[in-house]
Structures are given as C-alpha cells and as structure tokens.
N, C-alpha and C positions, 0 to 999 in steps of 0.2 A: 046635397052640396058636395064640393070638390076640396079635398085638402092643398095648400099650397106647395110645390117644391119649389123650390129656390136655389139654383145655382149660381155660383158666384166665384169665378176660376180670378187668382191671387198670382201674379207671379214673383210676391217679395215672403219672406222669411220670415218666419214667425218672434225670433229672436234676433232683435235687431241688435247694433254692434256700437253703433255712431249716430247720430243726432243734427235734426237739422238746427234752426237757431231758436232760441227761447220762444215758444206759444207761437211758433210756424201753424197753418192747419192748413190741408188743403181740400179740397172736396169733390169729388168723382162722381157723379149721379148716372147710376147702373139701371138697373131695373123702374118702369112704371108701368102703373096699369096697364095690359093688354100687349106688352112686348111681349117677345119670346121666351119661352122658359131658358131656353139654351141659349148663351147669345157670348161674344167677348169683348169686356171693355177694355179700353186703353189708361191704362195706370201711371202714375210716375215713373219714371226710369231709376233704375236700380242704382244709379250713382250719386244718389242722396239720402242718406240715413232717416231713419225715422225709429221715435219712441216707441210708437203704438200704432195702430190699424183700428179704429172704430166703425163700425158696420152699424149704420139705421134703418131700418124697414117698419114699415106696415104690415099688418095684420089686412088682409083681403075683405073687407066689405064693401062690397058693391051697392051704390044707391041702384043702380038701377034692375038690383033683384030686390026682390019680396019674401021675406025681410031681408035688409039688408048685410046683415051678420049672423050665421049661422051657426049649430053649436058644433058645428067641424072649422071655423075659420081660428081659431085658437091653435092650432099646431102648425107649424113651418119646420123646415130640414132647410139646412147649408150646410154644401157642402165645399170644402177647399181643397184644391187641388195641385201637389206638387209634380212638376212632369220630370221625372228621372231618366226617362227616355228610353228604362227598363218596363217592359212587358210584365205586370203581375197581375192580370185577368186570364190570359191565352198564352198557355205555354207551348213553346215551340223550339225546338232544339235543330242544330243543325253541326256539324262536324266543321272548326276550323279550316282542315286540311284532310286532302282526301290519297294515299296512297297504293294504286293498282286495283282502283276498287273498294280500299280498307280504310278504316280511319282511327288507325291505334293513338291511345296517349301519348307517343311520343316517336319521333325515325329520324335517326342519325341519316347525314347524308354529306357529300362534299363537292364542290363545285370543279372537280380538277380528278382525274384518275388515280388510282390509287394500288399497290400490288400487294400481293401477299405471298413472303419467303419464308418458304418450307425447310429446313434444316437436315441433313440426314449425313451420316458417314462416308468415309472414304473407304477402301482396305487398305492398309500398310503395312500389315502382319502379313506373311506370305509365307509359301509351303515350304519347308528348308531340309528335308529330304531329302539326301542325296547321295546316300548311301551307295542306291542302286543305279542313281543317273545315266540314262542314254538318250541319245539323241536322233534323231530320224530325218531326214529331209523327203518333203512331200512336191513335185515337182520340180520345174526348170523354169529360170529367172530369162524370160523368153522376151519381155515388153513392161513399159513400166504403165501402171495404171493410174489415174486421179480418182475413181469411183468407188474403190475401197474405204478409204479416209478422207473422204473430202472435205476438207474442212474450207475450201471457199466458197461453201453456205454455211449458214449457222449452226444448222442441225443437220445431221446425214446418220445412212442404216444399210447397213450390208451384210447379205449372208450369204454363207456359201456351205457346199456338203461335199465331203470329204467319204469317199466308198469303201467299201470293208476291204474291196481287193486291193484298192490304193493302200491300204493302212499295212494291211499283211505284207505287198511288195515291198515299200520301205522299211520293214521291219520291226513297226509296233506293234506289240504284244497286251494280251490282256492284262487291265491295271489300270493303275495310276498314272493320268496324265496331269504332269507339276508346274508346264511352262507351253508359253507360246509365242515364235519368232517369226517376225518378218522382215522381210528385207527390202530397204526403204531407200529411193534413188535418190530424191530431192524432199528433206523434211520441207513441212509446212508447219504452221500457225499448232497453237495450242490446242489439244482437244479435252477441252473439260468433261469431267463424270464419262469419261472411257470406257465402256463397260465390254467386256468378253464374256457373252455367254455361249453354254454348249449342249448337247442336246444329242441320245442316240435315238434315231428316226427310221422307219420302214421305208421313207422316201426314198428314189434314187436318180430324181432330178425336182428343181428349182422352178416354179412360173409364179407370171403376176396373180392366179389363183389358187393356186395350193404351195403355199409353202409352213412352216413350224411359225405358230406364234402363239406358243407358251408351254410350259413346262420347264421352261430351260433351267437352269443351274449358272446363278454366277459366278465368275470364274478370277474376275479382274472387275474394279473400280478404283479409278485413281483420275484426278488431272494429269494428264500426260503430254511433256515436250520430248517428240524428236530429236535429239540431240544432232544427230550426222547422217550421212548416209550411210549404207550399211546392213548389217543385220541388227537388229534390236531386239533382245528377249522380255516378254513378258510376265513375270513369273508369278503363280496364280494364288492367292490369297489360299483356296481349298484346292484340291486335285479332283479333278474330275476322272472318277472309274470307267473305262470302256470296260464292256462286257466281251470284245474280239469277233461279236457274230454281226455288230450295227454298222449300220450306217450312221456317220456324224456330219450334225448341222451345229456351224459354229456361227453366231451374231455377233456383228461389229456396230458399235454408236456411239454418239457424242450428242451433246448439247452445248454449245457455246455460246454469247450474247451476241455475238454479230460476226457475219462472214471474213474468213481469212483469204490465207493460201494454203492450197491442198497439199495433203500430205500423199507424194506418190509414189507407189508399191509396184515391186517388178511381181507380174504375174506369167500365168500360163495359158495358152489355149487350152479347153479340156475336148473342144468338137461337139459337148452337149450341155443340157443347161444345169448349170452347175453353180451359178451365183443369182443373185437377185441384188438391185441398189437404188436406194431411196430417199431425195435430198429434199432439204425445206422443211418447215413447221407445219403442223397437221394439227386444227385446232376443233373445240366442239364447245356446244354450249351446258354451259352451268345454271339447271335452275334450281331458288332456296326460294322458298316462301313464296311471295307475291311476285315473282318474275312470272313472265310470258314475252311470247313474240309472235304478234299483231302480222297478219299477212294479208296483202289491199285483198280485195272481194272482186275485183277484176280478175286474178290468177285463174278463178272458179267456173270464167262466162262460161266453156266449152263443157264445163260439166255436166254430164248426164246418164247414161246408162254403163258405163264404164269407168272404173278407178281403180287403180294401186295407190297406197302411199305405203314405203320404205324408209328404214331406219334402224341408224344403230342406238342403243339404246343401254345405261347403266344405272338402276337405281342406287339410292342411299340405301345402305343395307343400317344405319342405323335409325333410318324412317319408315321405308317402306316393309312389309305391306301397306301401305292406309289409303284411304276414299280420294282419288284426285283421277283426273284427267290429263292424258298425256295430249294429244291435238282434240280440240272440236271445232264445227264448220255450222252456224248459225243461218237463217233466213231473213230478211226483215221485222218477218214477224216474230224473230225469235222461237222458232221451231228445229228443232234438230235436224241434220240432213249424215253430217258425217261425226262419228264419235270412237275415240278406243280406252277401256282403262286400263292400265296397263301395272300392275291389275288394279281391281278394287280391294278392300280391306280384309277380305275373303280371300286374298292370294289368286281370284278368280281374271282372268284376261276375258274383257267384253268387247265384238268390235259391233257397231250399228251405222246401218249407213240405209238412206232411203228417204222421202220424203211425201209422202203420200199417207195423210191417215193415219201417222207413225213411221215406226223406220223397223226393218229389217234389226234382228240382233242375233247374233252366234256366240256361243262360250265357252268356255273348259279351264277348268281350273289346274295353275301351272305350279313346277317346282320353286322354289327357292331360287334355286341359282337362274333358271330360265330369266329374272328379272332384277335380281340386286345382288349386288359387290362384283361383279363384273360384265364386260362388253358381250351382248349377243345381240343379233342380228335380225329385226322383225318387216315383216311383210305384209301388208292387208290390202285383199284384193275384194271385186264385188264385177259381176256380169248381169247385170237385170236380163240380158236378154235370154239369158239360160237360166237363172236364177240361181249361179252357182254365187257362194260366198265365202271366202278359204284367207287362212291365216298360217300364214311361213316364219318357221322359227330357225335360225340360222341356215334359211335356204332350205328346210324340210317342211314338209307339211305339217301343221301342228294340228290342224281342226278345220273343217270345210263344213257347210250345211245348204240346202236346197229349197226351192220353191222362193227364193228371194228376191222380187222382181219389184219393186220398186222404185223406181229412177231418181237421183240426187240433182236435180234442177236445184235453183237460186238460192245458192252460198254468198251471202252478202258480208260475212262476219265468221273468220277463221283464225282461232289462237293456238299456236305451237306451247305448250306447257302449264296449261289452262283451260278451263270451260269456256263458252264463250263470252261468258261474265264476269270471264276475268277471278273466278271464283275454280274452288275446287283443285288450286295449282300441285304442279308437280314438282317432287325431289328427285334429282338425277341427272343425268348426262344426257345430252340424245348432240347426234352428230349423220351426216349425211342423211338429212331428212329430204325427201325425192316425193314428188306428187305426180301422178302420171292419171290420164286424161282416158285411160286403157287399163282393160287387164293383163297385166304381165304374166307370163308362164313360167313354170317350177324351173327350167334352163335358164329362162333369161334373167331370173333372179341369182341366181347358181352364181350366173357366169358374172352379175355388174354389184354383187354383194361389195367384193372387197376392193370396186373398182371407185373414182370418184365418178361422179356424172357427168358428161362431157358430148362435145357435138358428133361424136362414132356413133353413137348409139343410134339406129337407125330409127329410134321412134324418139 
C-alpha cells in the first residue's frame, strides 16, 4: 500500500486580523480522488477577513482495491506553504554591484569630477648676507625673449648653462651665490610656485636629449609679479655654493591655472646650445587599487613576431614591492600572449610574451629605486625570429635571454595597469606608454626615451 501526501498551498495567513460577517462559511473543494498530488486551487481573495481556515479530507480507501483500507492509509502529511519569494532550499549569492571586477561592501563614488589640493610652502625667508655682496653681469641684453617665462601658457620650463669660463670672465668667484637678476623688457601675467633651481654639471651644452633633470638645489619659490621693466633681483631663500671648477645649469618654471601673457626677458645669442624651453602641461596616469586602462584588441591585429612596448614608469614606494601586473595582452581563450611585472613581490622584474604552448619569460631581480619613488624609463622588446628577448632600463640594457621564438598572434584583451582580469592591479604612475609592432634598438630607444611619440618617428 501507498501512504498519502497531501499538498495543499494557502495563500491567506494563518492569523487572521478582521472578520467576515457572523457564521459566513465558504467552501473550496480541493483535492479528489485520482487528481494530482500537486495541483493549485483558487481561494478567496485576500480582501476579506476570516476567523479560521478548516481543512476536511479523507483518509484514502479505495473500493476498488482489495481491501479496501490498508494498515498504511491512516497517515496523511499537509503541508502549507507561505511563498516569501526568498530562496530557503538553494542557496545562491550573487554581489549587488560589481567594481573593476571586485565587489567590496561598500565604494564611494560621484557623478561630477572631483580634485585633490596638495598644500606645501612658499620661501620668504631669504639669504640676507651681505656683508661681502658683489655683483656680476653674465652677458648682453642683445633681444628680448618670450621662451624664458612664458607665461601665455599655463605651465612653461626653461634651462639654461652658464660655463665656468663665462663665470670666471665676469668675475665670479668660488662661494656663495645669494641672488639672481634678470632683466625684464615687458612684464607679463603672474607666475605662480616660481621656482629657481641650480645645479653644478659636467655638461657644456643643452639638447632635447641630454640635459640635468635632478639633483638640483632650490633656490627660489615664491608667486611672483613682475612689477616693471627692468632688472629684477631674485633673492635666494639659501645660496647656492659654486665650487669655481663647474659648469652651472640653472631651471626656470612656473605653474599657473590658466594661460597669461608672457613674461619677456632681454637675452643673448650664445652661437651654441645653451638653453632648452618647454611649454604646456605634461600629464600621466595614476593607478590605486582597481583602476586599469582597457585598450580595443584591434591595436594588436599586426601583432606577431615582433614587439617593443616602452614606458615611463613610478611605483608607490609605500606599496610596492607586491604581486600585480603592470600591462597584460589576453587571447580569446584567455591565454597569455604579452605580460610584464613590474616587479613581482620578490622585487623580481618578469617580461613574458609568446603564444604557442606558453609564452616565452626572462628575469632578474632589480634594485629599489630601478622601480618605486621615482621616474625611470623601461623598455621590453622580443624578436621571435632571432629569438632574442631584452629588457631596457633607462635606455641601458638591464637583461636580454635567447632561444625565444614564439610568436604573439591574437591579443583580443589588453589592460594598461592590470591583469587581463582586471585583477592583480598596479600602484604607480606609468606615462608614455608606446606599443610598437617591431623590435626597437638600444639607439632608438636612447634617442625617443625623453622624446614624446609623434609622426617623425620613421617607424
């Protein structure tokens, strides 16, 4: 014999509230013989109260078995069912909201840009020395220049080098230098955060690729107006000491919020290169946490047995070392083709690039500085057809390896500061990032490091 179940789905409330009218009854006939076990009836509608719920059934005996009540037709199960529309059989979780791949408890965010102002000092204390004060004049007020101070851009940069035989003709002597004058035809606009820095250098000319950019000594920081034309002294917060045997490079810059009018300075012809100047904002990107930058998979078609990519690059020195991914280059099927760490949590720099059965990988584990708290310069190249594979660290070779002949066909999925999962993201700066379709050589790296990328380039 068969025990009966009995389902019987309810959709009014076990505790009623309100009341239809005295000895109302209504009647619902559910279940009979040989219907379904499962089945749903149609009930009163919920917008009439009721006392109670009485449920009548049978007990299953069948005339037409033998016998017709058996000693299992005594048991029945009902069950009632409230439907909350929550899941408590099959659990199943899903993340509200999903950010850059993550889905943290919680992420601030805002519909509107937003900036972030950095605070820092001026100088206003200045060198007041003057015991032994002398004065020198370093050329003739020949032409008047705008490329010095230009301040009808925003931002502008200019250096120039001053020669030891220059310094000794005019009469400066080894020491302390306390001041510095120029002489100014037509002031211009304000130049905010002015800075004078200075610098003894073995250099003894100026180009778009070798010139001083760091070490210096600042010298001056102040907003600075113009007042007239004229000469104008600048007088240096500290003295900077010549030693009487250098050569001096002295930097000029400003930052402003929006372009003026130029400030122009009578200069001299020197007949060699002897300044450099450089106007407009120079920007790079900031990744923290879950940023990356997604690049279409069309860039990649011509991809194949040749590649450079280039880049300037500054970690968090308060994160890194740690396990992330500077660029990688995915296939459909989610296969590796291009990869760099830069480094991994080992302080180790890995580049892998190939797609065949695996990829190709080279490595060597770098200093400190080679990778966080400040700008250097990297390079990763690859030749499947010679199977050389070579890694340039400010234009030098930092590690090369052989036999690496695998070819980088179908990059469908390639992320600037990230896995290609969007996982494993990078802390740090990277800026002039360059993907080339070729392998570049140790000169032509040399020569387009500090240059931006542009239609000269013959490749």
């Amino acid at each position: 014999m068969k025990k009966i179940l009995l389902l019987l789905t309810f959709s009014l409330s076990y505790v009623l509230t309100s009341f239809a009218q005295q000895h109302d009854t209504l009647t619902v006939q559910t279940f009979t013989y040989g219907s379904p076990q499962n089945a749903w009836f149609a009930l009163p509608p919920d917008t009439t109260g009721y006392e109670k719920i009485l449920m009548y059934y049978k007990l299953k005996c069948n005339p037409a078995q033998s016998p017709a009540c058996g000693e299992w037709d005594y048991l029945t199960y009902t069950y009632l069912y409230d439907h909350t529309g929550v899941l408590d059989s099959t659990l199943y979780t899903a993340p509200s909201f999903t950010v850059e791949g993550t889905s943290p408890d919680t992420f601030g965010f805002m519909n509107s840009p937003t900036y972030s102002y950095v605070p820092h000092f001026q100088d206003y204390i200045v060198y007041t020395d003057t015991t032994s004060l002398s004065t020198h004049t370093l050329g003739q007020a020949e032409t008047s220049n705008t490329q010095t101070l230009n301040s009808a851009n925003a931002n502008a940069r200019s250096q120039y080098i001053w020669k030891t035989a220059e310094l000794l003709a005019a009469g400066v002597t080894a020491g302390n230098i306390t001041a510095l004058a120029l002489q100014f035809d037509v002031p211009g606009s304000e130049l905010k955060n002015f800075t004078i820095r200075m610098k003894a250098t073995t250099l003894d000319s100026l180009t778009a690729d070798v010139f001083e950019n760091s070490g210096f000594q600042t010298v001056f920081l102040q907003n600075t107006v113009v007042a007239s034309s004229g000469i104008t002294t600048f007088n240096f917060t500290m003295p900077f000491n010549w030693n009487g045997s250098s050569n001096i490079v002295v930097d000029f810059s400003f930052s402003n919020t929006s372009s003026g009018i130029a400030n122009t300075v009578f200069v001299e012809s020197t007949g060699w290169n002897s300044g450099l100047h450089s106007t407009g904002e120079d920007n790079y990107l900031s990744f923290t946490g879950p940023d990356y930058v997604q690049v279409p998979g069309a860039a990649f078609a011509e991809l194949d047995s040749f590649v450079t990519v280039m880049f300037w690059q500054y970690g968090d020195p308060a994160i890194q070392p740690q396990a992330d991914i500077i660029f990688e280059g995915y296939t459909a099927q989610n296969q590796r083709v291009l990869n760099v760490h830069l480094p991994w949590d080992n302080g180790t720099v890995y580049w892998d690039a190939g797609n065949s059965s695996g990829y190709d990988r080279i490595e060597l584990a770098a200093q400190t500085a080679n990778y966080e708290g400040q700008w250097n310069h990297w390079a990763f190249t690859k030749n499947a057809a010679t199977g050389s594979m070579k890694i340039y660290l400010n234009g030098v070779l930092f590690h090369s390896g052989t036999g690496m002949i695998r070819p980088m066909t179908g990059i469908t999925n390639f992320k600037i500061g990230s896995g290609g999962d969007g996982n494993l993201n990078y802390d740090g700066y990277i800026d002039e990032f360059s993907f080339w379709n070729k392998e570049l050589d140790a000169a032509t790296i040399m020569e387009w490091m500090n240059k931006d990328i542009n239609g000269t380039h013959p490749d």
